[in-house]
Structure formats: structure tokens, C-alpha cells
C-alpha positions as CSV (number, residue, x, y, z in Angstrom):
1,X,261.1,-0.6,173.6
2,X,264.0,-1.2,171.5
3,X,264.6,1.6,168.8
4,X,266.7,1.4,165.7
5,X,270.6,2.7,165.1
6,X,270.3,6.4,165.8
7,X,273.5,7.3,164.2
8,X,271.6,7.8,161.1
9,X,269.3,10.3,162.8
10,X,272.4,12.5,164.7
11,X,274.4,12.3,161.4
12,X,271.2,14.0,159.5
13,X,271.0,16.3,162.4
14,X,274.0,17.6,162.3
15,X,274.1,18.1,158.6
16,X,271.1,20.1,158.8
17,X,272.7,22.1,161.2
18,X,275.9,22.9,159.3
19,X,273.3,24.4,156.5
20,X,270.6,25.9,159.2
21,X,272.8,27.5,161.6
22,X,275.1,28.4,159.7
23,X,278.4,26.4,160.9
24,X,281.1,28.0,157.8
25,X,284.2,27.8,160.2
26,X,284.4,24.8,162.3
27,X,283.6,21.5,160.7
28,X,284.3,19.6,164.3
29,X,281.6,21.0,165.3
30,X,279.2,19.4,163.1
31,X,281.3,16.2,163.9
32,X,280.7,17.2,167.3
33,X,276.4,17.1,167.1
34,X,276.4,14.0,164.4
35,X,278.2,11.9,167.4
36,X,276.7,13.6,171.0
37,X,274.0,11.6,172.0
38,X,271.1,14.4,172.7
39,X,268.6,11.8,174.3
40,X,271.5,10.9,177.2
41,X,271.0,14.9,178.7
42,X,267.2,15.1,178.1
43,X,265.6,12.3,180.3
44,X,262.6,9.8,179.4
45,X,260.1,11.1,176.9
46,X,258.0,11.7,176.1
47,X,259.3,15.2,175.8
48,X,258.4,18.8,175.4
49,X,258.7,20.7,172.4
50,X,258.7,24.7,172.5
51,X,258.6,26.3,169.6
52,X,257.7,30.2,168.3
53,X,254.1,29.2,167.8
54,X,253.2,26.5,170.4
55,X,254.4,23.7,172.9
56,X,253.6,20.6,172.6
57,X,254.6,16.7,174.0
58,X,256.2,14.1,171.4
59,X,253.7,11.5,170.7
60,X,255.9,9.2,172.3
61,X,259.1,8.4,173.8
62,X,261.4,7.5,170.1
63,X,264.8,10.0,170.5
64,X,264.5,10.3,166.9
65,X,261.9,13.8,167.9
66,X,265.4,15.3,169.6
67,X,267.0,15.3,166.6
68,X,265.5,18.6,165.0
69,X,266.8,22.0,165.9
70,X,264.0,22.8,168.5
71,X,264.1,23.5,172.2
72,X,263.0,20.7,174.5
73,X,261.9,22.2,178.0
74,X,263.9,20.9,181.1
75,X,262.2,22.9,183.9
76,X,259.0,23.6,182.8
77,X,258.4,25.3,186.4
78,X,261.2,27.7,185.8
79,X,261.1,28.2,182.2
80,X,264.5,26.1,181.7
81,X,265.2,24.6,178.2
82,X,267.5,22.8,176.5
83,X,268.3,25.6,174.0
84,X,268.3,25.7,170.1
85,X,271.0,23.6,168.5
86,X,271.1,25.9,165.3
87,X,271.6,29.1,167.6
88,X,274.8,27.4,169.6
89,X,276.5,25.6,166.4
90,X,276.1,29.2,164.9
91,X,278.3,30.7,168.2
92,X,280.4,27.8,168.9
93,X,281.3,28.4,165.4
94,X,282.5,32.0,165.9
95,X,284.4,31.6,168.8
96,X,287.2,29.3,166.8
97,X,287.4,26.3,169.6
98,X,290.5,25.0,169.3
99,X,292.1,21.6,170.7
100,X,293.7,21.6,174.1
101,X,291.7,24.8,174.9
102,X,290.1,25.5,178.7
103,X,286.3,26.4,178.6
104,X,284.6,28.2,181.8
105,X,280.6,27.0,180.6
106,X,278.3,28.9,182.6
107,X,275.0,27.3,182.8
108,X,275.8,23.8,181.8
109,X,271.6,22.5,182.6
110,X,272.1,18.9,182.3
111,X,275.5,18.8,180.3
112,X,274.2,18.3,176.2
113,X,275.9,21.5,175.2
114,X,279.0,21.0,177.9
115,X,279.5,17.7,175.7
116,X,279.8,19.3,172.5
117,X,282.8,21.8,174.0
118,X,284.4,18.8,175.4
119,X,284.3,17.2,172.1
120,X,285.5,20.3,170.6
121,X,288.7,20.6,173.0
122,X,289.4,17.1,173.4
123,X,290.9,15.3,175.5
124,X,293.6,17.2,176.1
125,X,290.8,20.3,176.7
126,X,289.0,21.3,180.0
127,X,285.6,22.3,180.7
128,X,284.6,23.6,183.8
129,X,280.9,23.1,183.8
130,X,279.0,25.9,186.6
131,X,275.2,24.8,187.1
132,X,273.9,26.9,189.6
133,X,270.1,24.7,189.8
134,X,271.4,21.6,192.2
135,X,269.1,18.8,190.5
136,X,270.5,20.0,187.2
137,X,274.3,19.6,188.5
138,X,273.2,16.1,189.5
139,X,271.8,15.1,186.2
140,X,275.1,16.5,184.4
141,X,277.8,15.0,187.1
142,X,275.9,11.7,185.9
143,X,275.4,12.6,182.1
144,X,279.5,13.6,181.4
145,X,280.8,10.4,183.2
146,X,281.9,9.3,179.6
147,X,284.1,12.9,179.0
148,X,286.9,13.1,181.6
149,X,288.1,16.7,180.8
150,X,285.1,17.7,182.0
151,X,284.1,18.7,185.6
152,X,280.9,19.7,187.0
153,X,280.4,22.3,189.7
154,X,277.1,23.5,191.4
155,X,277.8,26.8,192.4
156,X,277.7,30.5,191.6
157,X,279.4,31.1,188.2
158,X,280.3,34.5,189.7
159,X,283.0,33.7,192.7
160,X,283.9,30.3,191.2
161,X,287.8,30.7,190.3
162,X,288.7,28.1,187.5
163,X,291.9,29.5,187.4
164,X,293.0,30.5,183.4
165,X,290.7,29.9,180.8
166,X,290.7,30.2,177.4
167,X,286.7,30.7,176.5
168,X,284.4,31.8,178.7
169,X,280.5,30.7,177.6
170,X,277.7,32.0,179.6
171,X,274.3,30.3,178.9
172,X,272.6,32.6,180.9
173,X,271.8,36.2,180.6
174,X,273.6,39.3,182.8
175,X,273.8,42.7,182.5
176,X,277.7,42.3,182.7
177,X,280.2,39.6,182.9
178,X,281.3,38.8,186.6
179,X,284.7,40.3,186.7
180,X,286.2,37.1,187.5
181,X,285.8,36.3,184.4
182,X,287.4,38.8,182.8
183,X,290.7,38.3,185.2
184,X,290.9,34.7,184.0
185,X,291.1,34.9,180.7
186,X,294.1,34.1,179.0
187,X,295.8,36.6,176.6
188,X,293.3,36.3,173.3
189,X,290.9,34.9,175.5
190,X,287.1,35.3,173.9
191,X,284.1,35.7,176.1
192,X,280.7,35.3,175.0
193,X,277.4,35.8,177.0
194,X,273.8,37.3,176.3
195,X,273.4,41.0,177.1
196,X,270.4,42.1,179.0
197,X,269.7,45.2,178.8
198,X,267.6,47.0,181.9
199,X,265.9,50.4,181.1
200,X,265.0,52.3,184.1
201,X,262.1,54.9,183.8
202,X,262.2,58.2,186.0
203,X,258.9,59.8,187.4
204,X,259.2,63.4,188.5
């Protein structure tokens, strides 16, 4: 089935976004969602839709459903999504991408999100996308073919040495960052990553 000009629908989508997220710093990066094509890293639909209040399955396979800031499930077996658009636009926007930059991406899934920082660094950027899940790697090797300053490694984010980077972005949760990290990043180097916080309880 044939489906009409989508351009419409991304451009909409990313407008939404700038308002929604907020995006206040960065225009590029609503340039950045109005031209990535979200239903290239998400597979045939129909897909799965997780929100607060329940999941639930498109009602059929038009791309136009990706185009709302909701979380479509990759893994449903172990729990992986695709991740809210609004809640990355929002910390893309804080971390002041800039042309020409190098990106360590930690957690690339199937590469939507590892598109937008290539678009946001350009061609004369680098993004080192680390997928640790191997089927995930394979989808992403296959979905970036079009964005040459990327490349795609399936391995642990923690001993892989990119060598200098200038943002590190970690899509997964830790307690800390790998020290790695931390040892290649370039002077005013940025680092962002999700906390997680363990508490441990004491019996006597």
C-alpha cells in the first residue's frame, strides 16, 4: 500500500515538538526531526504504542501514527523502546550540538535518535553509535547506510575507546559513567546520561 507525501506529517511533528518539548536553543534540531524518517528505524507496522495509561497496536501499518511524541516498543520481550521524541529534543537541546562535533551515543537501539545527532553534526561530525543488543546493531548498521559520519559498533559501551569525543550521550541508565568516558572527553566536553540511584537497606 502506497501512502501519501509524509513530509507534511514529519514537518508537523517537528513543530509540535519545538513547542512540546521545549526546543528554545537549537532550531537544527527541529530541522533535524521534520527531515529524519522515523518509520526507516521502527520496522513494519503495525506498531506498538506505550503510553502512561495503556499500550496498544496502531490500527494499521500508515507511518503517519509515528509521527506523535509517544514511545513505540522495539523489544517488547526486554522492555526496549524507541524513547519519547519530546524528552530527547528537550536534552539534545541543552547540550548545544554544534557542527563538526564527535558524539560517543550509547545505546543507539536501531539508530532513529543516532540520525538526528548525525544531522546535528553534519557531515563533517562523527557519531560513534555503541548497541550492546546484536539484532539491534544489525538493524542500525542497515538503517544509517544513508549518514556516513556515522558508525555502528555492537559492543560494551564501557571498554570501547572512540578515541576524543566531544559529547558523550548515554541512552541507558548507570549508577556512574564508565570512566572511559570521562578520559575521552575533550576539554568542555558535556556528558549526559540517566542516574540510577540504588538504595541499599541494612538488617541488624
Amino acid at each position: 500500500m502506497a501512502y501519501s507525501d509524509l513530509s507534511q506529517a514529519r514537518r508537523s511533528f517537528a513543530e509540535e515538538l519545538r513547542v512540546a518539548a521545549p526546543i528554545q536553543r537549537n532550531p537544527e534540531i527541529v530541522r533535524a526531526f521534520a527531515t529524519v524518517p522515523r518509520e526507516r528505524f521502527l520496522g513494519p507496522g503495525p506498531w506498538l504504542v506505550r503510553t502512561d495509561i495503556k499500550s496498544y497496536r496502531t490500527p494499521d501499518k500508515n507511518p503517519r501514527w509515528l509521527y506523535h511524541n509517544v514511545l513505540i516498543s522495539l523489544d517488547t520481550r526486554k522492555g526496549i523502546n524507541n524513547g519519547s521524541p519530546g524528552h530527547w529534543a528537550f536534552l539534545f537541546d541543552q547540550l548545544e550540538l554544534k557542527r563538526g562535533e564527535r558524539i560517543l551515543q550509547v545505546g543507539a537501539g536501531t539508530g532513529y535518535y543516532t540520525a538526528i545527532l548525525a544531522a546535528l553534526v553534519g557531515r563533517r561530525g562523527r557519531v560513534y553509535a555503541l548497541e550492546f543488543e546484536k539484532h539491534l546493531a544489525a538493524r542500525a548498521h542497515v538503517n544509517l547506510s544513508d549518514w556516513p559520519q556515522v558508525e555502528v559498533i555492537c559492543g560494551d559501551a564501557t571498554t570501547f575507546d572512540a578515541g576524543e569525543v566531544d559529547v558523550v550521550v548515554a541512552f541507558a541508565g548507570g549508577t556512574h559513567p564508565a570512566p572511559i568516558w570521562l578520559e575521552r572527553l575533550a576539554p568542555q566536553g558535556r556528558l549526559l546520561m540517566p542516574l540510577l540511584w540504588i538504595t541499599e537497606v541494612a538488617s541488624c
